[in-house]
Steps between C-alpha positions, in 0.01 A plus 500: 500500500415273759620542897696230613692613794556777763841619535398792763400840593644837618278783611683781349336759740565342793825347398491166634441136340190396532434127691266258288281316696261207407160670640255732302488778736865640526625768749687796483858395348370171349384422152281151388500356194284269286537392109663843441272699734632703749305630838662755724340616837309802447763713788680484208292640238688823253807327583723455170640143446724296303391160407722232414350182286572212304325448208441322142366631196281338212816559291880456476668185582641285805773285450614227850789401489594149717811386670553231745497599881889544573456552896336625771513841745370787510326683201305723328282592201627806313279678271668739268327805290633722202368698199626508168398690182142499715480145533511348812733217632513270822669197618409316805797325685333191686815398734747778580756542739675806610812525505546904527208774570619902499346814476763783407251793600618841359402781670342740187540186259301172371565214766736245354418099567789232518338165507705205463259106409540186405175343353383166547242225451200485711368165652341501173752553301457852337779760457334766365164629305522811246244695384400768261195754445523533120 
């Protein structure tokens, strides 16, 4: 697989999101990365994280899909992630407008999401990309 983007960090035993910031030598709560490798300050060293990344892989298949731009305002990329039978799946959303965001939190129960789009062309012109690890 190669890296292609950095989607964020949380320190898991501190409990906070980690800031990225462009410099090699970060400090305590901040993270830097470059092509895929990631520096944290050394305050911070036995902490447990969770890394979030983009990335594409020497197999599988991308498919983009173009549309005409239809208008302008605010937006968003959406990346969405699932398994199935052990395969992986993704679709990247390059224009995308909320229209609804909710999280139903349960107290001893899985947090439900209510999120409400419409998808549209970027200023150059895709819709959306799927992928596949086969």
């Amino acid at each position: 697989a190669t890296f292609t983007t950095d989607t964020g960090v949380v320190d898991l035993t501190a409990g906070i999101v980690l800031t990225r910031v462009a410099g090699p030598t970060p400090a305590t709560g901040q993270y830097a990365v470059t092509a895929g490798v990631y520096t944290f300050a050394a305050a911070d060293a036995g902490h447990s994280v969770l890394l979030s990344y983009l990335y594409t892989a020497a197999t599988g298949k991308t498919v983009t899909m173009k549309n005409t731009l239809m208008g302008s305002g605010s937006s968003y990329v959406m990346y969405l992630f699932n398994t199935f039978r052990s395969k992986a799946f993704g679709v990247k959303l390059f224009a995308v407008t909320l229209d609804s965001l909710a999280f139903a939190i349960k107290n001893e129960d899985y947090t439900l999401l209510d999120v409400e789009y419409d998808a549209y062309a970027d200023s150059a012109g895709n819709v959306i990309e799927a992928y596949t690890a086969e």
